[in-house]
C-alpha positions in Angstrom: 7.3 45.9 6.0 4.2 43.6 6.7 2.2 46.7 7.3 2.5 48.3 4.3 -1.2 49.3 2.3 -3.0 46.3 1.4 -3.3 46.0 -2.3 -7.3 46.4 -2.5 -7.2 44.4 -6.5 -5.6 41.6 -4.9 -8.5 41.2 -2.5 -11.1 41.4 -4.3 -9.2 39.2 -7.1 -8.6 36.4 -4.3 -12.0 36.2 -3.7 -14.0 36.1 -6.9 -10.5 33.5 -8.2 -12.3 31.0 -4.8 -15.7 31.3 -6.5 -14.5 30.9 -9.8 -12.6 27.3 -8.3 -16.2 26.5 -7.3 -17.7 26.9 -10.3 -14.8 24.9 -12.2 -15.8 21.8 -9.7 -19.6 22.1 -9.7 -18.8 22.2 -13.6 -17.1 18.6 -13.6 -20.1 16.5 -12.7 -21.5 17.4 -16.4 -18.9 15.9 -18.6 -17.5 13.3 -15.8 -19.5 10.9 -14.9 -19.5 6.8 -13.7 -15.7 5.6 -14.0 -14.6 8.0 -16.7 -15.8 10.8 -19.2 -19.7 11.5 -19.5 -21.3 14.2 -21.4 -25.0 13.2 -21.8 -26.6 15.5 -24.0 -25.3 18.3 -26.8 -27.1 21.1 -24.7 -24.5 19.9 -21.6 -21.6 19.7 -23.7 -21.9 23.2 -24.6 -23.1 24.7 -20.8 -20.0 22.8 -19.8 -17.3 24.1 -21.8 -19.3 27.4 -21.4 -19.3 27.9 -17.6 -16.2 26.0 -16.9 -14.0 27.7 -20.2 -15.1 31.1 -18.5 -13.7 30.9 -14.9 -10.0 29.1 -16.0 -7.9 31.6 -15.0 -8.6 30.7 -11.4 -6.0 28.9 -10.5 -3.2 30.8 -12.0 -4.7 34.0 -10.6 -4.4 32.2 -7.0 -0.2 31.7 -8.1 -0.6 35.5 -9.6 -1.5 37.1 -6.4 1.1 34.9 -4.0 4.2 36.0 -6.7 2.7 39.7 -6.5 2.5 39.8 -2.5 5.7 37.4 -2.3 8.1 37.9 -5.1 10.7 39.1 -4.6 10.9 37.8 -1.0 10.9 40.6 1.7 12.5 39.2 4.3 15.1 36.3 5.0 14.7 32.5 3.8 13.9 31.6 6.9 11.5 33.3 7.9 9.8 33.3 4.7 9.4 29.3 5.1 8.3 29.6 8.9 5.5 31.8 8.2 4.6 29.8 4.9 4.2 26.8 6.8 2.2 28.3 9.1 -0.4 29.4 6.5 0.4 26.9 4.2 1.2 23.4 5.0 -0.3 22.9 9.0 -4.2 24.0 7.2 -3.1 21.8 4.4 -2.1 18.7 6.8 -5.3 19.1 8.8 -7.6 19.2 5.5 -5.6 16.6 4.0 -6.5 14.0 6.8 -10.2 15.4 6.9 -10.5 14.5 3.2 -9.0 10.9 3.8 -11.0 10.0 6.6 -14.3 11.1 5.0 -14.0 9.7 1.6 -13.1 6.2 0.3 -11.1 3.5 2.6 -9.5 5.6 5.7 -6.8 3.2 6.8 -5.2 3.0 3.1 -5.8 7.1 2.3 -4.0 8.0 5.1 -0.9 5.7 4.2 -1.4 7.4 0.5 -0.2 10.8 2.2 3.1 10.3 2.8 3.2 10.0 -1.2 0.7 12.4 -2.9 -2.8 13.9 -1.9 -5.8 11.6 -1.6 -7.4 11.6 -5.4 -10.9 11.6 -4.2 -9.7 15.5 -2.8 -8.1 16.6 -6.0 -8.3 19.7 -5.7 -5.7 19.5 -3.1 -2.6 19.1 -5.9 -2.4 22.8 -6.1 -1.1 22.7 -2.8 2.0 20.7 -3.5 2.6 22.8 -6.6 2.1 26.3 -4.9 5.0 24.6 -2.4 7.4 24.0 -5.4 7.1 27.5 -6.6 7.8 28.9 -2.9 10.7 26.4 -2.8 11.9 28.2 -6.0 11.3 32.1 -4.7 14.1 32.6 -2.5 16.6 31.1 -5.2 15.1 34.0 -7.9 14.2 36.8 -5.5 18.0 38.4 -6.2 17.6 38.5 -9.8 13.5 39.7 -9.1 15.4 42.5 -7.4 17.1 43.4 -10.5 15.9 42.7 -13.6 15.0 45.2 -16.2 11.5 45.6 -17.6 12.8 44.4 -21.1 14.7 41.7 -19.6 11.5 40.3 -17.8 9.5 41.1 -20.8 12.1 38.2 -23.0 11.7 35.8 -20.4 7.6 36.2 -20.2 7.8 35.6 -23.8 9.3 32.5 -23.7 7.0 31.2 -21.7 3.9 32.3 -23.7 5.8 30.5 -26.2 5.6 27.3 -24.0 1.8 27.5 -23.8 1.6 26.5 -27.1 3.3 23.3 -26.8 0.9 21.3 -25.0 -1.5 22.4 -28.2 1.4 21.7 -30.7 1.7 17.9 -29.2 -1.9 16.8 -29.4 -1.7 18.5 -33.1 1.7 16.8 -34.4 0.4 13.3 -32.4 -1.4 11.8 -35.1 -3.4 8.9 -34.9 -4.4 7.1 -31.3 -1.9 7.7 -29.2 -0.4 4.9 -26.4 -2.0 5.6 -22.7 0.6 6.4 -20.1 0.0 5.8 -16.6 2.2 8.2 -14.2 2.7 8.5 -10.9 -0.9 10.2 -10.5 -2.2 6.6 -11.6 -4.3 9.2 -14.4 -3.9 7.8 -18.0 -2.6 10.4 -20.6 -2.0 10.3 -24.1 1.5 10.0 -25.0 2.3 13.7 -26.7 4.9 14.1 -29.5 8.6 15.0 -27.9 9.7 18.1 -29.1 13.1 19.7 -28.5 14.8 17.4 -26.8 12.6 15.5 -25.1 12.7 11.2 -25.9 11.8 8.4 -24.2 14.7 8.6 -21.7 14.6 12.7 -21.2 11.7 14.5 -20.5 13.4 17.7 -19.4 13.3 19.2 -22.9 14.6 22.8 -23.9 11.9 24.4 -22.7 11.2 22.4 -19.2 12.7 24.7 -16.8 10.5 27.6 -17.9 7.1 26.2 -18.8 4.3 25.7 -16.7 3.3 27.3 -13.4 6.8 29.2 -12.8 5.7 31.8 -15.9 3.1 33.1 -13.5 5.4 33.9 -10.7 7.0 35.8 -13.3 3.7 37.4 -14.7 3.1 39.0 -11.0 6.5 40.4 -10.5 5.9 41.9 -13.9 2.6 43.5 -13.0 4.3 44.3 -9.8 7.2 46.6 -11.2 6.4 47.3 -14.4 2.4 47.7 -15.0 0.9 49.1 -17.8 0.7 53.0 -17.5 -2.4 52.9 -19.8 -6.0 55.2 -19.1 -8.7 53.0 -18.0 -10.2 52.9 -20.5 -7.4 51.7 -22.9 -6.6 49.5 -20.0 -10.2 47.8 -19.5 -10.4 48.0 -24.1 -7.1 45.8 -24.0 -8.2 43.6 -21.0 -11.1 42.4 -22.3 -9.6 41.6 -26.5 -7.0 39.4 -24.5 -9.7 38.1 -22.0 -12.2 37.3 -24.9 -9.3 35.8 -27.1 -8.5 33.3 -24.6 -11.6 31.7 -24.2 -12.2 31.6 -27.5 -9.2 29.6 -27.7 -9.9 27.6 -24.5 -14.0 27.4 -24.8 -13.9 26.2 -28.7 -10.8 23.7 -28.1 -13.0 21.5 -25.7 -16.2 21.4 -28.0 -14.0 20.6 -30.8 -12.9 17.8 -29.1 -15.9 16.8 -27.7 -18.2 16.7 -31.1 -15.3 15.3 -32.8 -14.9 12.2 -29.8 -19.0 11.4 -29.9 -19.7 12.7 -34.1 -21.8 15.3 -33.1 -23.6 12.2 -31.0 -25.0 12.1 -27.3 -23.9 10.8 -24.9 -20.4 10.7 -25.2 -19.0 8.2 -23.1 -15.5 7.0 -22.6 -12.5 5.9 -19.7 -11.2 9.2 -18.0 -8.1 9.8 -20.4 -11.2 11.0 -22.8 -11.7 13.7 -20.4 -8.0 14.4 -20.0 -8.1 14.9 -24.1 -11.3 17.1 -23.7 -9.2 19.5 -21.3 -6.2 19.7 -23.7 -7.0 23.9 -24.0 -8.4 24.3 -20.9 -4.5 23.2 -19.4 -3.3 25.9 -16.8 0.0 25.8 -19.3 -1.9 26.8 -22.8 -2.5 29.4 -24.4 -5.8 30.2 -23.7 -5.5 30.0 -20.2 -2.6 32.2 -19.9 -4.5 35.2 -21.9 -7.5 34.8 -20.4 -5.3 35.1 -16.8 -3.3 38.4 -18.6 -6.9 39.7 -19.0 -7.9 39.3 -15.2 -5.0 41.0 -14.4 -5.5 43.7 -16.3 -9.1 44.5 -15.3 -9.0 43.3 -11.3 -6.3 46.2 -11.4 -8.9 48.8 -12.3 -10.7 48.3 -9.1 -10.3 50.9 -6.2 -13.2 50.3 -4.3 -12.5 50.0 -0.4 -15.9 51.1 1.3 -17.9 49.2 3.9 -18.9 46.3 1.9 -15.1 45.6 1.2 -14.0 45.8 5.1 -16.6 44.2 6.5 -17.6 41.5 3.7 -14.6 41.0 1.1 -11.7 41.7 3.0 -12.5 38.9 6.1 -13.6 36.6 2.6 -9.9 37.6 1.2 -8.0 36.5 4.6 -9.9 33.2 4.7 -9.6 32.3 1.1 -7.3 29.6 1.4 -9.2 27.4 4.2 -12.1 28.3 2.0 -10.5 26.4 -0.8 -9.4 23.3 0.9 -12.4 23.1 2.5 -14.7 23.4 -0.3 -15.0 20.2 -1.7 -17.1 18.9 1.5 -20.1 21.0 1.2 -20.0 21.1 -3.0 -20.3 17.4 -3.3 -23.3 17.3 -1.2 -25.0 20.1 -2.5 -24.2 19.3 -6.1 -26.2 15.5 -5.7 -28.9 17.4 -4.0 -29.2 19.9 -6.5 -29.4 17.0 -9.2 -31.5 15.0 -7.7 -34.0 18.0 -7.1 -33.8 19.6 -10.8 -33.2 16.5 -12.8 -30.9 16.0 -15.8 -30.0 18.1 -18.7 -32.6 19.6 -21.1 -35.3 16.6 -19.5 -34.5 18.8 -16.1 -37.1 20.8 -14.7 -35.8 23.9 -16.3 -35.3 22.6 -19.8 -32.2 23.5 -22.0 -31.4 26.2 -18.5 -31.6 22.7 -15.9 -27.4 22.6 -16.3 -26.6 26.1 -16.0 -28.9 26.8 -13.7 -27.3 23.8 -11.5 -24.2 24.8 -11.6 -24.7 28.4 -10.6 -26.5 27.1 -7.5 -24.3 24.6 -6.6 -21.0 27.2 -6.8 -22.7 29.8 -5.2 -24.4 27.5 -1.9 -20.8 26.2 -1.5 -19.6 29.7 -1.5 -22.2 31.2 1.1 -21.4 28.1 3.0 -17.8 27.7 3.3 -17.6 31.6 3.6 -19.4 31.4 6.5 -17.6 28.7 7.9 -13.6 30.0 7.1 -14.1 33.3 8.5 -15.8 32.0 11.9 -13.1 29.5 12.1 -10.6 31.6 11.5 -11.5 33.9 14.3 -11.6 31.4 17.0 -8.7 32.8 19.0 -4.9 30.8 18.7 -6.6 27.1 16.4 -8.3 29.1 13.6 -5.1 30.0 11.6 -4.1 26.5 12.0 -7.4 25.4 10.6 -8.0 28.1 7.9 -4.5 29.6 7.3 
């Protein structure tokens, strides 16, 4: 069953979805900055929620193409987990201590990891939740087996009903709202309980199928039932949903942002200011989700398997993972560089294009460079899967 046709889509959706991941973080130095939230200029503000609005569906496209391949499982339990850990959590263990032993105070980050991943690596928290929807894969994969198209259909509804939560909190929470501190030791606003939910209950009625879990279900949907549409109603439809979404995700930050600062610059503040800024760009909105619907819907049009996607895309597919946890080493160092080199917003060498023009360079050096780096590691005969997955 493992050597069935590879899906060609998937491929070539894996890899752009890893570039698009290094966009998001060469993004982040341009509204973070110092101890907190740091927008310096109205020209950054709006290259910001620009580049990093457009590439959001990364992560849930990553989540998309695991459910498709996964979902329902095709072998038992058991060995699903074995050869999960083996491409999952040994590359993940490895990075993990990397990350701790490079960054910040070693001795204390490497305690940290029994608990959570090391904050200065935070990219690394989609590990632990790609683990809880594998934990949840086997217990679902007899009613993947069988459900219905409509069935699945109600059920995927539901959950783009629960996208529009996180919006419907920040709206009905008037006012400034107390700062939490969870376990992530991140402060967030307190949001308005809905439906349950109360100081003493946060598993409100629509808990168990918000979040993360509605895009396992979107790639067993895609999987089973995909729209029988020509391509070009296909590509018509991909793009209205695509476009929709960042409307929603894109104009949600800069309102936020002008309303924060006045329509001011800079806009400074603590890092829950951020953390308000980000309210659309949330993997569980609205925005996010149609804008993943619309990837979806156009990666599916592409048939292409010629010589540049066996020898280029395909080995890029296969090391995408270790090219993800790996990333963050190279981007950091070639972001400051970049920086440093091309100055600051509009005062930058390149005027009002300094930002964009930074962020395109940094994401696609860190690309070339981990590329590089996963596929010749992977390769190194019996250690490179351990290292790269």
């Amino acid at each position: 069953m493992d050597n069935r046709p590879r899906e060609i889509w998937i491929d070539w959706m894996r890899v752009i979805a890893c570039f698009m991941v290094m966009v998001v973080h060469s993004t982040e130095p341009f509204y973070l900055g110092g101890d907190g939230s740091l927008i310096l200029t109205k020209s950054d503000a709006f290259w910001a929620a620009i580049s990093d609005s457009i590439v959001r569906a990364c992560v849930p496209l990553f989540l998309v193409a695991s459910s498709y391949l996964q979902f329902p499982l095709r072998y038992s339990t058991g060995e699903f987990f074995k050869r999960r850990a083996v491409r999952i959590l040994i590359p993940f263990i490895i990075w993990s201590i990397v990350y701790a032993l490079i960054w910040g105070k070693p001795v204390e980050n490497l305690k940290d990891l029994a608990f959570n991943f090391n904050y200065a690596a935070g990219h690394l928290w989609f590990v632990y939740m790609l683990v809880g929807i594998y934990i949840l894969m086997p217990l679902l994969s007899p009613w993947a087996e069988k459900v219905g198209k409509r069935e699945l259909q109600v059920y995927l509804g539901i959950w783009l009903l629960t996208t529009i939560i996180p919006l419907l909190k920040d709206w009905l929470a008037t006012g400034p709202a107390p700062l939490a501190y969870g376990p992530t030791g991140i402060p967030n606003p307190a949001r308005y309980p809905l439906w349950g939910e109360a100081s003493w209950n946060v598993y409100g009625t629509f808990y168990y199928i918000s979040g993360m879990i509605g895009y396992m279900l979107l790639g067993l949907y895609f999987r089973r039932f995909p729209p029988k549409w020509s391509r070009g109603k296909n590509a018509a439809v991909g793009i209205a949903i695509l476009v929709a979404g960042f409307g929603i995700v894109c104009g949600g930050f800069l309102r936020r942002v002008f309303a924060d600062g006045g329509g001011v610059f800079p806009v400074a503040g603590d890092v829950s200011l951020a953390v308000h800024w980000e309210t659309t760009w949330g993997y569980d909105t609205i925005g996010t989700a149609l804008m993943t619907i619309g990837c979806i819907m156009l990666f599916r049009m592409i048939r292409s398997e010629g010589g540049f996607y066996h020898k280029v895309l395909l080995p890029l597919s296969k090391a995408g993972y270790g090219m993800y946890l790996c990333h963050m080493v190279l981007l950091s160092i070639v972001s400051a560089w970049i920086r440093s080199s091309l100055g600051i917003g509009a005062d930058g060498t390149l005027g009002l294009w300094t930002t964009p023009v930074q962020i395109l360079i940094t994401a696609l050096l860190t690309f070339a460079g981990v590329a590089t780096f996963s596929v010749l590691v992977q390769r190194i005969p019996k250690i490179g899967k351990y290292i790269i997955g």
